[in-house]
PDB file of N, CA, C and O in Angstrom:
ATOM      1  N   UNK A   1     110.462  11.872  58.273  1.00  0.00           N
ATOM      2  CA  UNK A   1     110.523  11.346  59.617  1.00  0.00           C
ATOM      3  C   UNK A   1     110.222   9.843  59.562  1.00  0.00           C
ATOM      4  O   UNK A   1     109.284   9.213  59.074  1.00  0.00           O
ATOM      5  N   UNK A   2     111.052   9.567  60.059  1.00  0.00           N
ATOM      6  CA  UNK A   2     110.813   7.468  60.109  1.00  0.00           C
ATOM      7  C   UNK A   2     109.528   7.342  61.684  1.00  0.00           C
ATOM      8  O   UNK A   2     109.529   7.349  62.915  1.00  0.00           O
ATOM      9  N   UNK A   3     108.841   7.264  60.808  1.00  0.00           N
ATOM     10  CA  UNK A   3     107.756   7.100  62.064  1.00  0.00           C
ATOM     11  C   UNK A   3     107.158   5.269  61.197  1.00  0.00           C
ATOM     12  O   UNK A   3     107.041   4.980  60.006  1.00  0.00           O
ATOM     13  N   UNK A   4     106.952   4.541  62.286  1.00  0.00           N
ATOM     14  CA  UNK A   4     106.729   2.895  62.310  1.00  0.00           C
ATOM     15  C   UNK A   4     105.768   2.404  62.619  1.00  0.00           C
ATOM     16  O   UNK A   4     105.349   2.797  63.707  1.00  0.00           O
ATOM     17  N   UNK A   5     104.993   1.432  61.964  1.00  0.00           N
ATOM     18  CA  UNK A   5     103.553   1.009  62.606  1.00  0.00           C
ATOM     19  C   UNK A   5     104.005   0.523  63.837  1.00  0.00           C
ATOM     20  O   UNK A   5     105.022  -0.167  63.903  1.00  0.00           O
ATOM     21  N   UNK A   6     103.086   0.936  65.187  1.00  0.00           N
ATOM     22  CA  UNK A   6     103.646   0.383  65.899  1.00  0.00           C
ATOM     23  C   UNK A   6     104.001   0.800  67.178  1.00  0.00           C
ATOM     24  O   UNK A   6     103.886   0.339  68.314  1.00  0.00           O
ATOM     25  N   UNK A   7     104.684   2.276  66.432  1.00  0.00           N
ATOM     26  CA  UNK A   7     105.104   2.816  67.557  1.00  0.00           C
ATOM     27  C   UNK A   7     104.463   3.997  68.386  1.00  0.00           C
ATOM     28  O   UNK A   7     103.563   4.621  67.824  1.00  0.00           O
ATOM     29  N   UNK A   8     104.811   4.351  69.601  1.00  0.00           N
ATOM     30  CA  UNK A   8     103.975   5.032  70.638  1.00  0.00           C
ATOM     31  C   UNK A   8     104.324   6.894  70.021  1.00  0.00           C
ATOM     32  O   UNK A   8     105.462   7.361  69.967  1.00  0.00           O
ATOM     33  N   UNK A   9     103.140   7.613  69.657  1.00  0.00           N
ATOM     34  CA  UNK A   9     103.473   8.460  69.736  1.00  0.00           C
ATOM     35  C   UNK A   9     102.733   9.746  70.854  1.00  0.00           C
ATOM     36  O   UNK A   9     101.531   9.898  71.070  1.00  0.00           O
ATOM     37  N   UNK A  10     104.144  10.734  71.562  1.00  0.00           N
ATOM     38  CA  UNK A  10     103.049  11.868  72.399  1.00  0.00           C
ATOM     39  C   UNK A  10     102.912  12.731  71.810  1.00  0.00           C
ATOM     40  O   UNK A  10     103.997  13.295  71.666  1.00  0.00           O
ATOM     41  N   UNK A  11     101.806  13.434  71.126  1.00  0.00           N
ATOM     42  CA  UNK A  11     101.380  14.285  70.923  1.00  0.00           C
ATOM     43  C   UNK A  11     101.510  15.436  71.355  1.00  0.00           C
ATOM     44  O   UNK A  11     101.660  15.202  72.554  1.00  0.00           O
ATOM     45  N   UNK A  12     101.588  17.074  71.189  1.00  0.00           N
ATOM     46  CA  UNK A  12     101.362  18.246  71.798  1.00  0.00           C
ATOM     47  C   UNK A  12     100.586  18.680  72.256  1.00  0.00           C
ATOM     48  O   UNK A  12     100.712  19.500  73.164  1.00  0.00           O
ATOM     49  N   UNK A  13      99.249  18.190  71.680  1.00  0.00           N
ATOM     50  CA  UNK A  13      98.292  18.557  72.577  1.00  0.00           C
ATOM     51  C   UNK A  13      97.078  17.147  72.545  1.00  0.00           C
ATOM     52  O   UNK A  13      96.814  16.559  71.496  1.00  0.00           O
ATOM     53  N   UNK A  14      96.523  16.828  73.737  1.00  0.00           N
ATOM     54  CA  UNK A  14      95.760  16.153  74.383  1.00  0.00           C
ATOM     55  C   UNK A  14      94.338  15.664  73.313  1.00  0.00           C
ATOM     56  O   UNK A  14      93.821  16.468  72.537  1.00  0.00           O
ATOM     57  N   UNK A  15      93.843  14.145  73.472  1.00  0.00           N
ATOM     58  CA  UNK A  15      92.364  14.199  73.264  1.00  0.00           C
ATOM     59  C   UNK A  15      91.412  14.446  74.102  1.00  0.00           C
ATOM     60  O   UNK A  15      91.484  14.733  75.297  1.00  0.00           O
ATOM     61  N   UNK A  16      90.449  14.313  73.374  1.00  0.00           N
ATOM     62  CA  UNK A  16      89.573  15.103  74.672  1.00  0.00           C
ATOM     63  C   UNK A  16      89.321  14.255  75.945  1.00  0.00           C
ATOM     64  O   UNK A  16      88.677  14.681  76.904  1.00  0.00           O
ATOM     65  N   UNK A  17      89.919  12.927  75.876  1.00  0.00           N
ATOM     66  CA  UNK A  17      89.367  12.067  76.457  1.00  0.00           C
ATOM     67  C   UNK A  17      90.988  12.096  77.816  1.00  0.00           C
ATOM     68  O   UNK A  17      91.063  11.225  78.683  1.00  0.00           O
ATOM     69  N   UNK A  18      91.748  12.897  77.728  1.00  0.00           N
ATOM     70  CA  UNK A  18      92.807  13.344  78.428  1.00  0.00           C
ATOM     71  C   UNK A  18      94.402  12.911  77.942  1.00  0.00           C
ATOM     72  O   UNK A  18      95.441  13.557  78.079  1.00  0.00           O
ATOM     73  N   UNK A  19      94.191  11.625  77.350  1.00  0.00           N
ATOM     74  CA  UNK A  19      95.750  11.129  76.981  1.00  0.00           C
ATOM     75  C   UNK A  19      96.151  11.961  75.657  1.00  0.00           C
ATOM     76  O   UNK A  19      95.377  12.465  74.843  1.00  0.00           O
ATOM     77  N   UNK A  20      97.734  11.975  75.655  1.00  0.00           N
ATOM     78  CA  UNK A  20      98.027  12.438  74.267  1.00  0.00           C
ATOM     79  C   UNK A  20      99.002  11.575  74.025  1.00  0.00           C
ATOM     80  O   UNK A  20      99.975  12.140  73.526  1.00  0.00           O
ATOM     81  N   UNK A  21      99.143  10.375  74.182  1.00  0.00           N
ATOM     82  CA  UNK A  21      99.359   8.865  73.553  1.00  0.00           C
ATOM     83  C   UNK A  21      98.954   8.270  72.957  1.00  0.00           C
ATOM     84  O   UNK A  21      98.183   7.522  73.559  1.00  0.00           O
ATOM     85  N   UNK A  22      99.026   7.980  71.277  1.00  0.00           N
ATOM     86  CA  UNK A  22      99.014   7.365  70.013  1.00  0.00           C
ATOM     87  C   UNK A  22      99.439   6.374  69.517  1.00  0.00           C
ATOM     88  O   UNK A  22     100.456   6.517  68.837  1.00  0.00           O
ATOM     89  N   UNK A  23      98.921   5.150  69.630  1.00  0.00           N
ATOM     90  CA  UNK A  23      99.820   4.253  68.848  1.00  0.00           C
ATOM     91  C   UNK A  23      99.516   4.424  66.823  1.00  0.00           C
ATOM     92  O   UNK A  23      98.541   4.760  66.151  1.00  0.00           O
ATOM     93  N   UNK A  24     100.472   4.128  66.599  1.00  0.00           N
ATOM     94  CA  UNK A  24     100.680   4.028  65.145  1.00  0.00           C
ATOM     95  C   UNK A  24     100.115   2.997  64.417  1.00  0.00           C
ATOM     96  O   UNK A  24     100.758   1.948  64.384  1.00  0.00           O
ATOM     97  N   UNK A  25      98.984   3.054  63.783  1.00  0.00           N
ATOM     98  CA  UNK A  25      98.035   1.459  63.345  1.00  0.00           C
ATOM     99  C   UNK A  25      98.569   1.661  61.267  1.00  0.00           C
ATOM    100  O   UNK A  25      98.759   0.766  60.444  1.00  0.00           O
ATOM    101  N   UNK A  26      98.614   2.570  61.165  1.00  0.00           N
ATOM    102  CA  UNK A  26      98.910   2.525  59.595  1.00  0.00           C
ATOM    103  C   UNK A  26      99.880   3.919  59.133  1.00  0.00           C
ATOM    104  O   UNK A  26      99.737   4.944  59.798  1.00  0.00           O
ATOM    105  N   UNK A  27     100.744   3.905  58.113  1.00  0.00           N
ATOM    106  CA  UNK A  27     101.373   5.062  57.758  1.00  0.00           C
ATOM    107  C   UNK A  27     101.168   4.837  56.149  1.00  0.00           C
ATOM    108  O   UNK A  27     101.324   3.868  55.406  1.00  0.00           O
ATOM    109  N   UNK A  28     100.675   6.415  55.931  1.00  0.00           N
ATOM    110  CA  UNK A  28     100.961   6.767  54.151  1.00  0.00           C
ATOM    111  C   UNK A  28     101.127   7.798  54.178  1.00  0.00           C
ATOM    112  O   UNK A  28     101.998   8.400  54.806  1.00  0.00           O
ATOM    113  N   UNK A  29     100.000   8.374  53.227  1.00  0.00           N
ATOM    114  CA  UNK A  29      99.748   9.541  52.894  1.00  0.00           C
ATOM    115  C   UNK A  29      99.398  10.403  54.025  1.00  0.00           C
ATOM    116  O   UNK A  29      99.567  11.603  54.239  1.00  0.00           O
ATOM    117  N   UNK A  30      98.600   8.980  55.013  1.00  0.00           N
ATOM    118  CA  UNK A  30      97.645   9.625  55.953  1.00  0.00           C
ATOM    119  C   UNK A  30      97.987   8.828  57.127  1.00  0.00           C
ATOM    120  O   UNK A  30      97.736   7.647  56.885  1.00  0.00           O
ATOM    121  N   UNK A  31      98.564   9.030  58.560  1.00  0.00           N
ATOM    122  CA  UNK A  31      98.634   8.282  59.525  1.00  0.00           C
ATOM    123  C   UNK A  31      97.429   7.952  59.925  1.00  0.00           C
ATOM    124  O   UNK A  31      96.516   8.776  59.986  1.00  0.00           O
ATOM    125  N   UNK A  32      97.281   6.500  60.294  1.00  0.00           N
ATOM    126  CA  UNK A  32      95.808   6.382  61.060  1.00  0.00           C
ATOM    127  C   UNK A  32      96.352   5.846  62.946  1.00  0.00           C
ATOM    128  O   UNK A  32      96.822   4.756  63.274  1.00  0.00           O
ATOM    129  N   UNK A  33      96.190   6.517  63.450  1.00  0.00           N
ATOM    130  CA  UNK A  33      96.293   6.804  64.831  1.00  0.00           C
ATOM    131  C   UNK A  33      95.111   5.580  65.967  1.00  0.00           C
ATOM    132  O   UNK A  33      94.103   5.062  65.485  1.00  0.00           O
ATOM    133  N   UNK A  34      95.478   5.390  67.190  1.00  0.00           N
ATOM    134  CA  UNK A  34      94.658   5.293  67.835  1.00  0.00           C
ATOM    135  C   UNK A  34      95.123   5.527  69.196  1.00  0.00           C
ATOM    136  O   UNK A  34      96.213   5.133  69.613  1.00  0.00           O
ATOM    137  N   UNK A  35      94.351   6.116  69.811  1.00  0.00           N
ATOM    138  CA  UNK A  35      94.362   6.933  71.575  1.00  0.00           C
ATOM    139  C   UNK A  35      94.390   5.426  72.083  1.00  0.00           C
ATOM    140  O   UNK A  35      93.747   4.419  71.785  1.00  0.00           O
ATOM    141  N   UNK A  36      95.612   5.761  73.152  1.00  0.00           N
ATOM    142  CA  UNK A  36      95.676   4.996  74.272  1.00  0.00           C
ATOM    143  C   UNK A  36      94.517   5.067  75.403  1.00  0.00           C
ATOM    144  O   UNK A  36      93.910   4.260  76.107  1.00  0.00           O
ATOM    145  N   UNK A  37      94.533   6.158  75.242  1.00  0.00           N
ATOM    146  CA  UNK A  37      93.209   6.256  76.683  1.00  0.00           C
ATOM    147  C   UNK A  37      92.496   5.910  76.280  1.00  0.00           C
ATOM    148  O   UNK A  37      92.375   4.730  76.609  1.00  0.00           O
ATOM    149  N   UNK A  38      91.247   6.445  75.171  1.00  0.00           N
ATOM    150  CA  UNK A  38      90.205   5.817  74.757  1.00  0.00           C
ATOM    151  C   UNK A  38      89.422   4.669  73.786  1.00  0.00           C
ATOM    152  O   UNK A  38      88.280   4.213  73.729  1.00  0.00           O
ATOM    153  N   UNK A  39      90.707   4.462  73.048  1.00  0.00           N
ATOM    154  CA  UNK A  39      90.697   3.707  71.926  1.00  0.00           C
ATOM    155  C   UNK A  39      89.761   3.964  70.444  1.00  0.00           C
ATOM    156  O   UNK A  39      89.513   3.076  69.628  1.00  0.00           O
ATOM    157  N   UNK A  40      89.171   5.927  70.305  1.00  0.00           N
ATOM    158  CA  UNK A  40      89.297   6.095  68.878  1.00  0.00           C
ATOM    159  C   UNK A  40      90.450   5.515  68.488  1.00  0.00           C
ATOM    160  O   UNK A  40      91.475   5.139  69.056  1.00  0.00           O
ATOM    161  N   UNK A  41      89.949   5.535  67.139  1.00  0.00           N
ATOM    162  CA  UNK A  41      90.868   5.392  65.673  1.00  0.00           C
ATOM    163  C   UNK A  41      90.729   6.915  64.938  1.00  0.00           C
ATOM    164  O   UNK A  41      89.648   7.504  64.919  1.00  0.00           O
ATOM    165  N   UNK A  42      91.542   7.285  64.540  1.00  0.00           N
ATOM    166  CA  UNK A  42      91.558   8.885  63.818  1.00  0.00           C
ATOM    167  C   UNK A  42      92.300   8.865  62.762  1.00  0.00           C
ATOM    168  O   UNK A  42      93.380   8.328  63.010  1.00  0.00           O
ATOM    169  N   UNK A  43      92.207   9.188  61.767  1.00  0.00           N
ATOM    170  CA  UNK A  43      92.925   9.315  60.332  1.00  0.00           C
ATOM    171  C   UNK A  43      93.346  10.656  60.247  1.00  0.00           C
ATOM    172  O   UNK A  43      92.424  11.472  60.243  1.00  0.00           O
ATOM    173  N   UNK A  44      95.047  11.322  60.145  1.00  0.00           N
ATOM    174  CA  UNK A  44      95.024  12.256  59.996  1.00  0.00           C
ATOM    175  C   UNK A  44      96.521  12.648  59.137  1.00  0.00           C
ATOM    176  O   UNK A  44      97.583  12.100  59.433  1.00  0.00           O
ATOM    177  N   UNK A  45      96.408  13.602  58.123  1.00  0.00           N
ATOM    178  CA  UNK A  45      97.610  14.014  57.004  1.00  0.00           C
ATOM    179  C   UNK A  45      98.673  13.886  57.616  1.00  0.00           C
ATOM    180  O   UNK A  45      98.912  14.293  58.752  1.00  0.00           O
ATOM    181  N   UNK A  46      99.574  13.148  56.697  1.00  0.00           N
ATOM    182  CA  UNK A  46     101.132  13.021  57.552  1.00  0.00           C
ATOM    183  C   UNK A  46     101.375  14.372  57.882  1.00  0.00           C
ATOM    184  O   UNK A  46     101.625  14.589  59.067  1.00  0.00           O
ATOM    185  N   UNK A  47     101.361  15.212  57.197  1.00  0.00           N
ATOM    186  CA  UNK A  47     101.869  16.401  57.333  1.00  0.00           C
ATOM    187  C   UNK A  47     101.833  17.108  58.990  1.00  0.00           C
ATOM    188  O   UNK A  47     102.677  17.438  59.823  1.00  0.00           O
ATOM    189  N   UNK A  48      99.936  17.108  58.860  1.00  0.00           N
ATOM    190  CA  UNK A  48      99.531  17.253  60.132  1.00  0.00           C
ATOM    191  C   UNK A  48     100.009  16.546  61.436  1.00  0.00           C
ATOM    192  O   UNK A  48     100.247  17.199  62.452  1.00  0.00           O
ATOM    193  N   UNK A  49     100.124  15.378  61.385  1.00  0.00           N
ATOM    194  CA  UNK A  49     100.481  14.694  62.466  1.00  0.00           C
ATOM    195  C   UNK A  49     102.060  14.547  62.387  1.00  0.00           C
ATOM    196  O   UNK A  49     102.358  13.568  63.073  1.00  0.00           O
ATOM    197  N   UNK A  50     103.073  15.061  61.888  1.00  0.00           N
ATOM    198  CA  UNK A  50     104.243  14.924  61.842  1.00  0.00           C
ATOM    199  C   UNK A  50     105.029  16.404  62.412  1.00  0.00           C
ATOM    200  O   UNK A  50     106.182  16.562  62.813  1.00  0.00           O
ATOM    201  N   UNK A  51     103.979  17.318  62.275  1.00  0.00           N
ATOM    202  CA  UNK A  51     103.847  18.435  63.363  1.00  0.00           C
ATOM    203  C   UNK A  51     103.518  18.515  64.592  1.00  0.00           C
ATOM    204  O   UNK A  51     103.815  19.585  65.124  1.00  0.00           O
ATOM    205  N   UNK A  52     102.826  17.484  65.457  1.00  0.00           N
ATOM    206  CA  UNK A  52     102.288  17.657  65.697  1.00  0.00           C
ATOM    207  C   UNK A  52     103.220  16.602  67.302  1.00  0.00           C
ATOM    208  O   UNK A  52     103.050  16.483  68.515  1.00  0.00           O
ATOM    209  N   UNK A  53     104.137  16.104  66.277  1.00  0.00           N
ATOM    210  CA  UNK A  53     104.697  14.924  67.693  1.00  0.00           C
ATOM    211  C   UNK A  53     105.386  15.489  68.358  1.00  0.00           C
ATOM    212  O   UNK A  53     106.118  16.330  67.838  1.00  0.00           O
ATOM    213  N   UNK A  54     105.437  15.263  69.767  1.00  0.00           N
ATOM    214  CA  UNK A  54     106.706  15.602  70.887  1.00  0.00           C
ATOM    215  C   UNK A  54     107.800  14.582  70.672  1.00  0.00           C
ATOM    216  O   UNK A  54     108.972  14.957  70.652  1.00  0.00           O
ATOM    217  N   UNK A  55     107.510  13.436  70.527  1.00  0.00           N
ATOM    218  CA  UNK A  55     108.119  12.486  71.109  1.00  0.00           C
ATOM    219  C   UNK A  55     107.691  10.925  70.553  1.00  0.00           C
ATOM    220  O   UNK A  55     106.497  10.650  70.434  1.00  0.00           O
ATOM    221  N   UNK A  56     108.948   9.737  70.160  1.00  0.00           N
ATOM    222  CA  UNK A  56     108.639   8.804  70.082  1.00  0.00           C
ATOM    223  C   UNK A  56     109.054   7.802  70.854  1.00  0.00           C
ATOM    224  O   UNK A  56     110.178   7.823  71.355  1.00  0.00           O
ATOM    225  N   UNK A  57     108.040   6.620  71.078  1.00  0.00           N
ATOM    226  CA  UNK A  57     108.248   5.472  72.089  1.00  0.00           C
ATOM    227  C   UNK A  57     108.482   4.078  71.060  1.00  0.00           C
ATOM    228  O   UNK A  57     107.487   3.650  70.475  1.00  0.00           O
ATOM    229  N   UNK A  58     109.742   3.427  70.870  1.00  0.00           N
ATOM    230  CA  UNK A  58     109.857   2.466  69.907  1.00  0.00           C
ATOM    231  C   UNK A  58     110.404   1.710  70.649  1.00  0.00           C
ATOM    232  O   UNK A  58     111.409   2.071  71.260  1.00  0.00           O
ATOM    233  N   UNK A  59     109.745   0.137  70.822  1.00  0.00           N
ATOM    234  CA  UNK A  59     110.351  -0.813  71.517  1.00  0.00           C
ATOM    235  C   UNK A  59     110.605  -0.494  72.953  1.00  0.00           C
ATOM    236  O   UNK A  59     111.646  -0.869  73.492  1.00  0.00           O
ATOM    237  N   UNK A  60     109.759   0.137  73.544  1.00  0.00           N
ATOM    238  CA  UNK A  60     110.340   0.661  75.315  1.00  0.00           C
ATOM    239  C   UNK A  60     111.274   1.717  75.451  1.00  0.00           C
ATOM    240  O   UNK A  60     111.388   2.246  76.558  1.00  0.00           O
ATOM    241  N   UNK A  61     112.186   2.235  74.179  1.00  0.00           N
ATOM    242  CA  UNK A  61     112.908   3.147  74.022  1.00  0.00           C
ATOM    243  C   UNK A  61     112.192   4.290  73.939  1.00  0.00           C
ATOM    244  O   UNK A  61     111.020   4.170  73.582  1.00  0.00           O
ATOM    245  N   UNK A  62     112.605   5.362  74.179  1.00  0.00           N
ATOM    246  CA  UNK A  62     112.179   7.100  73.815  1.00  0.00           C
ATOM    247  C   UNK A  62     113.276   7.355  72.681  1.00  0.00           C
ATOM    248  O   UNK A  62     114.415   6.902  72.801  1.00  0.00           O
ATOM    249  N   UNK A  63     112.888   8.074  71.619  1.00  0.00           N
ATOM    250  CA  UNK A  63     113.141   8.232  70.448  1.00  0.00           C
ATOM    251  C   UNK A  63     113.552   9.651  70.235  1.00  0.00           C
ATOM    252  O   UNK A  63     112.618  10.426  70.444  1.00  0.00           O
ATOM    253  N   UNK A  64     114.467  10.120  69.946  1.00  0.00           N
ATOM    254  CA  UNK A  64     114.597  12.010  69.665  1.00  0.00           C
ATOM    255  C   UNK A  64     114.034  11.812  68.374  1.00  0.00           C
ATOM    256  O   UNK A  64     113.723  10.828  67.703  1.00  0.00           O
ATOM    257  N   UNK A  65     113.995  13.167  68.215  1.00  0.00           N
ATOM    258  CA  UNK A  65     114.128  13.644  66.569  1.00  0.00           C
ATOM    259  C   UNK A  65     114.843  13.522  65.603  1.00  0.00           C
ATOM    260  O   UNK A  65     114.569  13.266  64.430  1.00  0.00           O
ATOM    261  N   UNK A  66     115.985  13.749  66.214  1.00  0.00           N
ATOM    262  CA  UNK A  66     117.611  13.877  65.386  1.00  0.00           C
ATOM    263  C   UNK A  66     117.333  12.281  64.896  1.00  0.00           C
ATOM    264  O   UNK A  66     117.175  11.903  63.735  1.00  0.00           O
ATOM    265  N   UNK A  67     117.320  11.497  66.067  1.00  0.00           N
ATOM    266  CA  UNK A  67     117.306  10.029  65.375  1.00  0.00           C
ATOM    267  C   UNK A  67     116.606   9.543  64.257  1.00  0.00           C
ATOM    268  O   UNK A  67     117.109   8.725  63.486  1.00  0.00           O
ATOM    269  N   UNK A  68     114.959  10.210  64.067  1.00  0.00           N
ATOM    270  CA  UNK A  68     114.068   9.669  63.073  1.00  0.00           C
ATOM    271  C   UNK A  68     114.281  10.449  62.041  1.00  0.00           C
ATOM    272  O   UNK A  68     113.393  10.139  61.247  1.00  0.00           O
ATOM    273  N   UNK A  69     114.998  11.369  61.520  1.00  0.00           N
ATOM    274  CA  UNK A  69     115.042  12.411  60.620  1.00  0.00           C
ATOM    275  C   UNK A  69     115.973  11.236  59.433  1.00  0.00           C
ATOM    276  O   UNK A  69     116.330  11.635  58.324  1.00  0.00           O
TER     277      UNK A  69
END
């Protein structure tokens, strides 16, 4: 999945803090994430978090799947 520092991701399910909006601060092994609503930072396995997206926001655009594959 072409996922970009940078870009907005929604999540499936929510932080606790209510948003499930992510911006993208680093990509490897391990995405490091940070909540729009609250502004943690969270480190979590691509794997995990590449399951885990609804949806991408790149440049003001909404992003399918088909596209980042």
């Amino acid at each position: 999945m072409d996922i970009r520092v940078g870009d907005i991701l929604q999540m499936k399910k929510q932080h606790p803090c209510g948003s499930s909006r992510w911006e993208v601060l680093r990509i490897g092994a391990d995405f490091k994430l940070r909540c729009l609503g609250c502004g943690r930072e969270v480190m979590n396995p691509r794997s995990k978090a590449e399951k885990s997206i609804r949806r991408v926001e790149r440049g003001g655009q909404e992003l399918s799947c088909e596209q980042l594959r």
